[in-house]
N, C-alpha and C positions, 0 to 999 in steps of 0.2 A: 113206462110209456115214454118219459124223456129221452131215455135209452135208444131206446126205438128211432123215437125221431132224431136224436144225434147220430146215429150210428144211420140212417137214411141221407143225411143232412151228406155228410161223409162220404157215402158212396156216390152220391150225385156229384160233386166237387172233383174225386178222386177221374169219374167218367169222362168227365171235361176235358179235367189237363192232361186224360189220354187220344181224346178225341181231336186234338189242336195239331197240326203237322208240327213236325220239331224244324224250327230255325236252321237250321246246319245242314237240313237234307237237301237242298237246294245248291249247296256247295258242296254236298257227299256227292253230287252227280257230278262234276268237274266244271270246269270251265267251259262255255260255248266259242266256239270258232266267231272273230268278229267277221260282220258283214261288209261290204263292198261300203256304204255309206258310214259308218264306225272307224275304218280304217282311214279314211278319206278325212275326215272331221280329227284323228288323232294329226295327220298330215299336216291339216293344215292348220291348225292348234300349237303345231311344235315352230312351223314356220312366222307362223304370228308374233312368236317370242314375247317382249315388253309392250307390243302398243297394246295401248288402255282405250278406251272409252270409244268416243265416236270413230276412231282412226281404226281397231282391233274391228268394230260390229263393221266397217265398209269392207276390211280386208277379207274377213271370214265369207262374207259376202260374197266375194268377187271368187277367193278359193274355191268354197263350195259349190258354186256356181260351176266353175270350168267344166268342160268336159273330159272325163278320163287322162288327169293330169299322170297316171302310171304307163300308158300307155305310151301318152308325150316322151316322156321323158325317157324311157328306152326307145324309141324310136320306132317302133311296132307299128304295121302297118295294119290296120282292120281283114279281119279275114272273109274269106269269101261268104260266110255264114250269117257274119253281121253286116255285109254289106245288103247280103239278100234280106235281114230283118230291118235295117234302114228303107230300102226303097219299097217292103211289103208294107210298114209302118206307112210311109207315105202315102201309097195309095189307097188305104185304108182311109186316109183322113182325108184326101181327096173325095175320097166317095163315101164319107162322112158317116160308115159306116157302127155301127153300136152294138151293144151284146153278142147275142148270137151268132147273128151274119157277121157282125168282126171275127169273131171267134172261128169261125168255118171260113172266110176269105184269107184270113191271114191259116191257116191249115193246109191250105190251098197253095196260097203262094207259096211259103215254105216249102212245100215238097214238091213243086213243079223245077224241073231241070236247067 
């Protein structure tokens, strides 16, 4: 009988630690591409250099804040596509629109010529 239940004991223990994802599978799938605000927060992280405390939280601040400092800085100018998502954006807030009908107005605007 002890047998038994050692050898049950055993197999439930054994089902567990096969049941648990393995650690390492997560990094067997590679690395993820960083995203547009990841990349921006390394930016301006590296710009930051030594300031500490109050002076590092105002900077980051101010960095993360900007808008599309990549953009800035090679000198690109907004393409026609995001100019037309700025001013549908716009009138979407003008007309204080929400959910759905934002959804379908801004569709709209988008694909009108």
């Amino acid at each position: 009988m002890k047998k038994l239940i050692l050898a049950a004991a055993l197999a439930s223990l054994a089902g567990l630690a096969l049941a648990q994802p393995a650690p390492a599978s997560a990094a067997a799938s590679g690395p993820k591409a960083k995203t547009a605000q990841q990349s921006k927060m390394g930016a301006c992280n590296e710009q930051a250099g030594d300031k500490k405390g109050a002076e590092r939280k105002a900077f980051m601040k101010e960095c993360l804040g900007a808008k599309a400092p990549m953009a800035a800085a090679s000198g690109s100018a907004k393409t026609a596509q995001q100019e037309k998502m700025t001013t549908c954006n716009a009138d979407a807030k003008t007309k204080a629109l929400k959910g759905a009908e934002r959804k379908a107005f801004m569709k709209e605007c988008l694909s009108a010529k």
